[in-house]
N, CA and C atoms as an extended XYZ file, in Angstrom:
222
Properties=species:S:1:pos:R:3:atomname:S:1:resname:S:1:resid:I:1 pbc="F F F"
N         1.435       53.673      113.932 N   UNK     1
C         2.751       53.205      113.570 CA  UNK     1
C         2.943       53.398      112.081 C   UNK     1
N         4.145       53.739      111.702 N   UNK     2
C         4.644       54.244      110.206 CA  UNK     2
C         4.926       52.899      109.653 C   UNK     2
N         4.443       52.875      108.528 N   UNK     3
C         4.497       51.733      107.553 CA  UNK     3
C         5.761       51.602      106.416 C   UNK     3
N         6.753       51.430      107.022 N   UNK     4
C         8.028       51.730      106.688 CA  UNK     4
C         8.189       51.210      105.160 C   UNK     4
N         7.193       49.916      105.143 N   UNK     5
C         7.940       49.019      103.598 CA  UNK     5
C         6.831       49.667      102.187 C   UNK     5
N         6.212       50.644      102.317 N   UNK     6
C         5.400       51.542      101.637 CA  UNK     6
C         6.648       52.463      101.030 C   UNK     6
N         6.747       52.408       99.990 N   UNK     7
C         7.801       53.262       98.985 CA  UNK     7
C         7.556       54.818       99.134 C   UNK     7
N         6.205       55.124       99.363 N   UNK     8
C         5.695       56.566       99.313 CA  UNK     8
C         6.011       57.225      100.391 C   UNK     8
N         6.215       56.602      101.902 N   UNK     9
C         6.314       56.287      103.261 CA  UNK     9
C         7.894       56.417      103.014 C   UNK     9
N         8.957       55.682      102.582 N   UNK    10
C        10.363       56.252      102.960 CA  UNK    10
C        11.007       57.114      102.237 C   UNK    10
N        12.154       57.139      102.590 N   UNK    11
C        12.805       58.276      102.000 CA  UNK    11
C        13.415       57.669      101.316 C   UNK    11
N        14.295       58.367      100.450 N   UNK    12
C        14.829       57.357       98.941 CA  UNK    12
C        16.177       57.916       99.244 C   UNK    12
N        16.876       56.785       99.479 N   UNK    13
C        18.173       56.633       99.662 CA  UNK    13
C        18.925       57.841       99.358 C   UNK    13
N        18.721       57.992       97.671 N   UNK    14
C        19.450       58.699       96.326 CA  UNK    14
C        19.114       60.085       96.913 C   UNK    14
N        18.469       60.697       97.864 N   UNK    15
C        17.734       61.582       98.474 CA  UNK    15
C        19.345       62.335       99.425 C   UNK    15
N        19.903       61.083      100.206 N   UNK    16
C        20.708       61.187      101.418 CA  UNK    16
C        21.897       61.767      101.042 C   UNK    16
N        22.486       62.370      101.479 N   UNK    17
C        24.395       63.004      100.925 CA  UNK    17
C        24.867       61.666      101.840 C   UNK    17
N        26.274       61.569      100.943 N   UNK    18
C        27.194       60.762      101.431 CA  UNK    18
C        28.037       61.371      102.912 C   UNK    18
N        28.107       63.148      102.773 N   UNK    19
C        28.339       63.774      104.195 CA  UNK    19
C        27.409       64.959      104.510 C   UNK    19
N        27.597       65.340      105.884 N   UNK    20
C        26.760       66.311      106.111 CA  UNK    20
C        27.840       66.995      107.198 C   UNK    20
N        27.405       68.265      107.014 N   UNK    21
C        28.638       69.199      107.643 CA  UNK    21
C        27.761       69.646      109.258 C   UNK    21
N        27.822       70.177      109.988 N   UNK    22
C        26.840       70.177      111.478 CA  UNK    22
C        27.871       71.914      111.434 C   UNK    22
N        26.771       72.445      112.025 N   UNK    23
C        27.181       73.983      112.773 CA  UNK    23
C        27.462       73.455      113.946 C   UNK    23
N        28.687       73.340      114.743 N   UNK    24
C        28.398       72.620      115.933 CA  UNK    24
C        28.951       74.429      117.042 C   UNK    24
N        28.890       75.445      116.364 N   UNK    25
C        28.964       76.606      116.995 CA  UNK    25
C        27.853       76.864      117.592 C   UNK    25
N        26.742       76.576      117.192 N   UNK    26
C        25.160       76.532      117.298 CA  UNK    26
C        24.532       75.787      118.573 C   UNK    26
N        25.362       74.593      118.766 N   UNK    27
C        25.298       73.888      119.748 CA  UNK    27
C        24.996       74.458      121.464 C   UNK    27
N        24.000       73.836      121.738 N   UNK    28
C        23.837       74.272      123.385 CA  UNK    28
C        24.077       73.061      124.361 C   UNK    28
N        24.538       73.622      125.550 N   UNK    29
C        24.932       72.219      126.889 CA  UNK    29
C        23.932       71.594      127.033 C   UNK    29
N        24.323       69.871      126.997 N   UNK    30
C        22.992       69.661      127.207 CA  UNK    30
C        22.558       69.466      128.580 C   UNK    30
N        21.512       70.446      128.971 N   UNK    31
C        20.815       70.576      130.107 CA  UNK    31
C        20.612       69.595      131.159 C   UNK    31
N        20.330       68.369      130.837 N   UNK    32
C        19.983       67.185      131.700 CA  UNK    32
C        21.377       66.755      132.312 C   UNK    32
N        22.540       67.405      131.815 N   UNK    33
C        24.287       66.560      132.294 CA  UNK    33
C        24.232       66.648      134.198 C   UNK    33
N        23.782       68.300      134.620 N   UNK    34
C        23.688       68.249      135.630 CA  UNK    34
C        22.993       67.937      136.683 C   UNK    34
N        21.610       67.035      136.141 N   UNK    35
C        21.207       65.962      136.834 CA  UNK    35
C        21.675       64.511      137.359 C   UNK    35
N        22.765       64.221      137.190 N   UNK    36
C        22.980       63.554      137.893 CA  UNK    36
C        24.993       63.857      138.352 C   UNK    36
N        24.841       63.266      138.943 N   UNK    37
C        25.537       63.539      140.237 CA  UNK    37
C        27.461       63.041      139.861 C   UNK    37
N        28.203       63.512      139.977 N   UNK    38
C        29.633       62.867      139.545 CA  UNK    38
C        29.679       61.125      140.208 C   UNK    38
N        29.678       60.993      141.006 N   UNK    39
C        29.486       60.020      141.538 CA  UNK    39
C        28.416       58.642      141.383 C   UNK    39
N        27.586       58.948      140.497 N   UNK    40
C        26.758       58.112      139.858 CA  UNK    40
C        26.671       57.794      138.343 C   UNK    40
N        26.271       56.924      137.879 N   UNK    41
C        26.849       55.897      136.743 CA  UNK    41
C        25.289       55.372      136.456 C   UNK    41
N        25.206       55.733      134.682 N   UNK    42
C        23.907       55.140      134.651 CA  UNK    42
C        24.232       54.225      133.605 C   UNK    42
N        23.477       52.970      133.778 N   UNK    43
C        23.041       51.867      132.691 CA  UNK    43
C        22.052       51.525      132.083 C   UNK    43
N        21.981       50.729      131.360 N   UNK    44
C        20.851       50.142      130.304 CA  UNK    44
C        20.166       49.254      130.741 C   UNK    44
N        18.909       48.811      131.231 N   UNK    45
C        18.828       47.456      131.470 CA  UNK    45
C        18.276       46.871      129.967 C   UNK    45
N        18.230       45.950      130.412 N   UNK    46
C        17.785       45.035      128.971 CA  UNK    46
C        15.865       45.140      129.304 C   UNK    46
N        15.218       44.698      128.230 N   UNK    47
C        14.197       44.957      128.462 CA  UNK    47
C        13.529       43.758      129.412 C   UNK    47
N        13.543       42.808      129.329 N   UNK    48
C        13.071       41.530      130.158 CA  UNK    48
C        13.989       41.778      131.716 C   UNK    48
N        14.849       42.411      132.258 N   UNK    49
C        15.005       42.874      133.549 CA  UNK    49
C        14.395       44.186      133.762 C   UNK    49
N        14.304       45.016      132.939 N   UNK    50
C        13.570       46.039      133.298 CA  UNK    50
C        12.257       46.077      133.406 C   UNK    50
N        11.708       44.574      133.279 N   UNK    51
C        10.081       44.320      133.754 CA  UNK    51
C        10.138       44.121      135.200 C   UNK    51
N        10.916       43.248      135.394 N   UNK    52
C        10.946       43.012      136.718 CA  UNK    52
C        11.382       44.281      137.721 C   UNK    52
N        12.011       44.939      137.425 N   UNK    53
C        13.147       46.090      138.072 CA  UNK    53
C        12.144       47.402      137.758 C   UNK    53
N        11.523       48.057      138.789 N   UNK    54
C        10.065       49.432      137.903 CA  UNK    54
C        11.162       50.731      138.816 C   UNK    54
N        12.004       50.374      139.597 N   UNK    55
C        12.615       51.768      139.800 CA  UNK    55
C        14.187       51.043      140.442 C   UNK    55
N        14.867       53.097      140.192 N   UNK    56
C        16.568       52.373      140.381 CA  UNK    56
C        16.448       51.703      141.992 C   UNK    56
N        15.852       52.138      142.714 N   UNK    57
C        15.924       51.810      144.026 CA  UNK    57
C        15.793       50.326      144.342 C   UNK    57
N        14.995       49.598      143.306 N   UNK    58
C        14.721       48.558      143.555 CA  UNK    58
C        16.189       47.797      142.832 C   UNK    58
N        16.652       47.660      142.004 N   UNK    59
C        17.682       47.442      141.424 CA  UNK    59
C        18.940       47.907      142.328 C   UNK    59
N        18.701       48.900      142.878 N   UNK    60
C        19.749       48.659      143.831 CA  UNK    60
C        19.899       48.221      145.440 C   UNK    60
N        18.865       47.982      145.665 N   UNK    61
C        18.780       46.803      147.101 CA  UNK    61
C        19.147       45.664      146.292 C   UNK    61
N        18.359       45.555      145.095 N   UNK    62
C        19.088       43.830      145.052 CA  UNK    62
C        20.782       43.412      144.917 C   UNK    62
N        21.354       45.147      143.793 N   UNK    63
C        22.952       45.059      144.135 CA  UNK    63
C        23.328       44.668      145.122 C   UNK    63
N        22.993       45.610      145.869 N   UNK    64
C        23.470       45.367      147.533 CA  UNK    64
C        23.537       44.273      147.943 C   UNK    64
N        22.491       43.827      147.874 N   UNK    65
C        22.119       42.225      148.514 CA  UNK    65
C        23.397       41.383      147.761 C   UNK    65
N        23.363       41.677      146.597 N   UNK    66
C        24.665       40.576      145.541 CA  UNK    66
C        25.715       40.791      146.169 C   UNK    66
N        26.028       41.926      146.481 N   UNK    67
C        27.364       42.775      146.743 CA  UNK    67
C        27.921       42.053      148.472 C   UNK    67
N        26.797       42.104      149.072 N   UNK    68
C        27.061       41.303      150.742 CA  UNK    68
C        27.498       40.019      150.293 C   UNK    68
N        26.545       39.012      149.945 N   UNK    69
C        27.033       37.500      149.296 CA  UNK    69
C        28.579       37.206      148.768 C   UNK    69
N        28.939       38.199      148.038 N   UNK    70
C        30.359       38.088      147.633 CA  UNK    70
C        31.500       38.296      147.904 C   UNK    70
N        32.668       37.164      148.179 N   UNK    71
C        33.387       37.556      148.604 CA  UNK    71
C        34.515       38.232      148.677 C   UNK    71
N        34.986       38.980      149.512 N   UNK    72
C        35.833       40.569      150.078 CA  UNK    72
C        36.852       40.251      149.385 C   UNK    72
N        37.339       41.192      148.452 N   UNK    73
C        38.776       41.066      148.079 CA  UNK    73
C        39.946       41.325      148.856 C   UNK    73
N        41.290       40.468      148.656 N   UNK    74
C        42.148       40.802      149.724 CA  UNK    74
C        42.929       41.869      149.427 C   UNK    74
């Protein structure tokens, strides 16, 4: 692990530009977009549910399960 509060260790502010310009002609698709599916929606879990929760599958039986319990809109 990097020892961030070591002066020699960061970078010095006075170092940074106030802007930076990007070639964004240069730019490539990013590859991973067409892994998942139009129809699917990904989230974050927080870290203390994502102990409990080790795959989406499991996280989503328990939706489900929430989703039966509640009641039907008219």
């Amino acid at each position: 692990m990097k020892n961030t509060d070591n002066p020699e260790n960061s970078e010095n502010k006075e170092d940074m530009l106030h802007e930076y310009r990007f070639d964004y002609g240069k730019a490539k698709p990013n590859r991973f977009a067409e892994v998942l599916a139009d129809s699917q929606l990904m989230v974050v879990l927080e870290p203390d549910v994502a102990a409990v929760f080790k795959s989406s599958e499991a996280v989503n039986t328990v939706l489900r399960a929430l989703i039966e319990t509640m009641p039907k809109p008219r």
